[in-house]
GUSE-722693 format. One record per residue (C-alpha): residue in one letter; residue number from 1; x negated, y negated, z. Coordinates in steps of 0.25 Angstrom, whole numbers, plus 2048, in hexadecimal, padded with zeros to 3 digits. Last residue first. Example, Ala and Ser with C-alpha at 12.3 -4.5 7.8 and 13.67 -1.06 7.14 Angstrom:
REM residues 2
PT code pos   x   y   z
PT    S   2 7C9 804 81D
PT    A   1 7CF 812 81F
***
This chain:
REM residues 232
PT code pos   x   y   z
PT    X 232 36E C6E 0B3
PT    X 231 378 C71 0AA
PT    X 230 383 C6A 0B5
PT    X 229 379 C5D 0B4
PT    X 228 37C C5B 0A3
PT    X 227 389 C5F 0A4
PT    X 226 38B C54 0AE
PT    X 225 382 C4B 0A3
PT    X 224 38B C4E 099
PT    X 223 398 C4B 0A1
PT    X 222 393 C3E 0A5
PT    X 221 399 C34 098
PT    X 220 3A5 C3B 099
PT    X 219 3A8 C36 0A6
PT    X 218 3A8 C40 0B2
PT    X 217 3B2 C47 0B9
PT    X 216 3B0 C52 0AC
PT    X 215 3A3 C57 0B0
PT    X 214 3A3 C5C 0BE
PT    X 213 3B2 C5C 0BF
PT    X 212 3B1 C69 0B5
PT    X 211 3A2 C72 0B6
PT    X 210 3A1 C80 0B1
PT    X 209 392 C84 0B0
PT    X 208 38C C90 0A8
PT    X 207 37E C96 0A9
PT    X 206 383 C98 0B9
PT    X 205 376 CA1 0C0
PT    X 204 376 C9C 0CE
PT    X 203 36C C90 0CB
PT    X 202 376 C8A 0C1
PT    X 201 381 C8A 0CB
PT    X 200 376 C82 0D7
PT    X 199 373 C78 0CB
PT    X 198 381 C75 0C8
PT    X 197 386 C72 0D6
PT    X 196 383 C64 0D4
PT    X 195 384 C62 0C6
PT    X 194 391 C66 0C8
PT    X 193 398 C75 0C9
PT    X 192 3A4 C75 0D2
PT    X 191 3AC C80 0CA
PT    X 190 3A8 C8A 0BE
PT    X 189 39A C93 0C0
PT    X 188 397 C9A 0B1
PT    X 187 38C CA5 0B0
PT    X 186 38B CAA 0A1
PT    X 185 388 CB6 09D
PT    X 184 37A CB9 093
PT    X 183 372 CBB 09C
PT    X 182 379 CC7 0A3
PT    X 181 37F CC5 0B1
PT    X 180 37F CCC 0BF
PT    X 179 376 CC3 0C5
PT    X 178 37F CB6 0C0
PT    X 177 38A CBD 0C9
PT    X 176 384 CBB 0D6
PT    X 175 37E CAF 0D3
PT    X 174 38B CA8 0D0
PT    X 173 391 CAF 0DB
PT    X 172 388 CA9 0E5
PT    X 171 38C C9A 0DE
PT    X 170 399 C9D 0E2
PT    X 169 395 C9A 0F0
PT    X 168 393 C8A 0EB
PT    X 167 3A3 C87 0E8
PT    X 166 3A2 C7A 0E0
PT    X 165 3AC C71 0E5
PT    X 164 3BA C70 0DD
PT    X 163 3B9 C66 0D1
PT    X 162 3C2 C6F 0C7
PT    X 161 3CE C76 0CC
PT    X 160 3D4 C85 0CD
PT    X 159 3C9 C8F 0CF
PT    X 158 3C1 C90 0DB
PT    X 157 3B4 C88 0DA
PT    X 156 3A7 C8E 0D5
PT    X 155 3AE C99 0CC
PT    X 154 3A2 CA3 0C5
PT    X 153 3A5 CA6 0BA
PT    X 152 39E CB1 0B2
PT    X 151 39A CB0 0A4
PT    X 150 39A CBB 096
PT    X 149 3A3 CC6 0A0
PT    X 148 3A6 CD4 09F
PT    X 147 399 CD8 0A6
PT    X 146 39A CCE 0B3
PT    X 145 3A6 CD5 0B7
PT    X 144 39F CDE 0C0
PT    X 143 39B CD0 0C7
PT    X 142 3A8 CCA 0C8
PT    X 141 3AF CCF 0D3
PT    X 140 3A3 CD1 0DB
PT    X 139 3A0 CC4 0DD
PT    X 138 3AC CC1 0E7
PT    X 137 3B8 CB8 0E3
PT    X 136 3B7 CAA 0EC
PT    X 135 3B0 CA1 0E1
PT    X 134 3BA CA7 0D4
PT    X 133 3B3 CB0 0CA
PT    X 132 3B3 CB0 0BB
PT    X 131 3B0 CB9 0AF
PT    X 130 3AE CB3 0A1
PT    X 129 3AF CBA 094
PT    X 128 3AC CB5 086
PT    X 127 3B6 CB3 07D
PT    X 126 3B9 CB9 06E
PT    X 125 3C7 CBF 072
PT    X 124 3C2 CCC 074
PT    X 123 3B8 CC6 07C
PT    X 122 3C3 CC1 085
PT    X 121 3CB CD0 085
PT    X 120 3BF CD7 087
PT    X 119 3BC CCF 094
PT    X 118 3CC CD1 099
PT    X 117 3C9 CE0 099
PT    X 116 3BE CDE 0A1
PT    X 115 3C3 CD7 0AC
PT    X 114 3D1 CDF 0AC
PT    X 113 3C6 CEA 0AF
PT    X 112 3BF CE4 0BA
PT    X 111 3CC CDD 0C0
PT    X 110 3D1 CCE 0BD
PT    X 109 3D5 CC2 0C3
PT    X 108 3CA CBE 0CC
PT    X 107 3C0 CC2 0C3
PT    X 106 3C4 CB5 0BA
PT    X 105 3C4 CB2 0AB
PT    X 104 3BA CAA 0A3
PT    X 103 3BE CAB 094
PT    X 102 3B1 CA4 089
PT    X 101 3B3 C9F 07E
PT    X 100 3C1 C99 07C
PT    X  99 3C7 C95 06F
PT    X  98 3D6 C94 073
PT    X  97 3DA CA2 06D
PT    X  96 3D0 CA7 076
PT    X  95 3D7 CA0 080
PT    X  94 3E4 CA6 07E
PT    X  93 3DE CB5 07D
PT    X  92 3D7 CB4 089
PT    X  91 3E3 CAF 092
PT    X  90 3ED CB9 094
PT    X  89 3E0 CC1 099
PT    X  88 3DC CB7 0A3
PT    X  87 3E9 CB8 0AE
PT    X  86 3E6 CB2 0BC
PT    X  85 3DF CA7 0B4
PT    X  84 3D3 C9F 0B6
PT    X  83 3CE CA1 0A8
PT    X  82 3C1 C98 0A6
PT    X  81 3C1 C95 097
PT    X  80 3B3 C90 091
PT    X  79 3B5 C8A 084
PT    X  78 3A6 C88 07C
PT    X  77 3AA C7E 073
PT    X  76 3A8 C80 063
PT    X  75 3B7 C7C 05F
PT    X  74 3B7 C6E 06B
PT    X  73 3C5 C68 066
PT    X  72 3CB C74 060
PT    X  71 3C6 C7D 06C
PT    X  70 3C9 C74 076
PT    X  69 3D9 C76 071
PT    X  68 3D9 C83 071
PT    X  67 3D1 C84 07E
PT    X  66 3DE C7A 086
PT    X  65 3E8 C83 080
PT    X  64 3E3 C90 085
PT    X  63 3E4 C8B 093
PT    X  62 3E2 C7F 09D
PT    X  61 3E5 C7E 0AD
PT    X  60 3EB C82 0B6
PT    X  59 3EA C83 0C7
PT    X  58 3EA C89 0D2
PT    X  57 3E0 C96 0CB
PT    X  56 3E4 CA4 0C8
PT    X  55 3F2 C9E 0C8
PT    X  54 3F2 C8F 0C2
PT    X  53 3EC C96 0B5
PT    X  52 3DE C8E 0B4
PT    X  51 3D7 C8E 0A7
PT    X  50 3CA C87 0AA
PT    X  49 3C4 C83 09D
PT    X  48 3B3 C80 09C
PT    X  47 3AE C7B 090
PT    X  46 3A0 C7F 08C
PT    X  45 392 C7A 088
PT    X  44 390 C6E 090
PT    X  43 383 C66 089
PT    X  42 37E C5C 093
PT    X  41 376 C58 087
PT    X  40 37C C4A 085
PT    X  39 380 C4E 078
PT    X  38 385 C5D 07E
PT    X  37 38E C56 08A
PT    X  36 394 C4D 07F
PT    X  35 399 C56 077
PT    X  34 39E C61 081
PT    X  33 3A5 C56 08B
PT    X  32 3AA C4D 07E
PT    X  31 3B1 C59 078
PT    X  30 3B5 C5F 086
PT    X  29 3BA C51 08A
PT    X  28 3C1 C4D 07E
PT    X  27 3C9 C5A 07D
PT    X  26 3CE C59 08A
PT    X  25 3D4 C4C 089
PT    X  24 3E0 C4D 093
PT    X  23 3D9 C58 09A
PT    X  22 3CE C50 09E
PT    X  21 3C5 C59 0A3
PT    X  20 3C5 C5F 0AF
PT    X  19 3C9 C6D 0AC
PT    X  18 3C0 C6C 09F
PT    X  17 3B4 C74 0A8
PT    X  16 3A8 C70 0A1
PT    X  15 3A0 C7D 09E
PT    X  14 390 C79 09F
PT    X  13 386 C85 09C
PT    X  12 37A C88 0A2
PT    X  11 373 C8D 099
PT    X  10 36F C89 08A
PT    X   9 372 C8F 07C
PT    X   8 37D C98 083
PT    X   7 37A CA9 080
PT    X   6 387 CB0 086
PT    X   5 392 CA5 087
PT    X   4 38F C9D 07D
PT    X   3 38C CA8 074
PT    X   2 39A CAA 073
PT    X   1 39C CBA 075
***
């Protein structure tokens, strides 16, 4: 597994969500984002991609086109791909292709044993494995899943669009599921998170924060400082 993932040089972890970036110039905005962010010591270590099918969630998104190409303009990036998909299998080997690290998948769309096939299948493909869960989907569906997985994800927001309002229940869950974890995996929570809500997601047990409208409204000049605020 990458060693990213499992044994990070510093926690938490800062994933900018590239859904609201500008897509028009995408790769300047991630290379600026990262460089920048790390000379100013706000230091973001991962890109976040929300890959949205327009069925599982209302709405699309990016693919396996959109990885290749950050992973020619950004090679030692860490690309973190949210699959929010009613159908993740089709998509592992695509995206592996494409140069991502780390394959999250959703409970939601999934049964136990299709679960851990589908985990084989992304490590197979050099990936490690992430395992999400939706706001109004129970506890319990993730929690004997918690073996197949290098991070959980926790979803702050219903899925769909970035700048929703933080959901603050789903923090119960975080908690939940950061007791039944090993050191060396990953809590991620995606949807919301600020420097205002960061604090309270850190406390619950995230070592991995997810944050889209919260850095990319602002200038390029201010990112680094938002990163900065969201490591606490």
């Amino acid at each position: 597994m990458d060693s990213r993932v499992r044994s990070p040089k510093h926690l938490p972890l800062i994933a900018p969500s590239i859904l609201s970036a500008d897509f028009a110039c995408m790769g300047e905005e991630c290379d600026h984002l990262l460089a920048e962010t790390k000379f100013q010591g706000g230091g973001a270590d991962w890109l976040h991609l929300d890959v949205m099918d327009g069925h599982f969630v209302p709405n699309l998104t990016m693919g396996p086109d959109l990885c290749r190409c950050l992973r020619a303009r950004l090679p030692r990036a860490f690309l973190d791909v949210h699959l929010m998909v009613t159908d993740p299998a089709k998509f592992v080997e695509p995206f592996a292709k494409s140069g991502a690290n780390l394959f999250t998948f959703h409970v939601e769309v999934v049964t136990p044993a299709l679960a851990a096939d589908l985990a084989s299948k992304i490590r197979d493909h050099g990936m490690s494995v992430g395992l999400a869960i939706n706001p109004p989907t129970p506890v319990d569906a993730i929690l004997p899943l918690l073996h197949l997985c290098d991070m959980a994800l926790v979803m702050s927001v219903n899925p769909g669009y970035s700048g929703q309002a933080f959901i603050a229940h789903t923090l119960d869950k975080t908690r939940a599921i950061r007791q039944r974890l090993r050191e060396d995996q990953r809590l991620q929570m995606d949807g919301g998170i600020g420097p205002q809500q960061a604090a309270d997601v850190r406390a619950a047990g995230c070592d991995v924060l997810v944050a889209a409208s919260a850095i990319f409204k602002h200038p390029r000049s201010e990112r680094a400082g938002v990163v900065a605020a969201l490591r606490g």
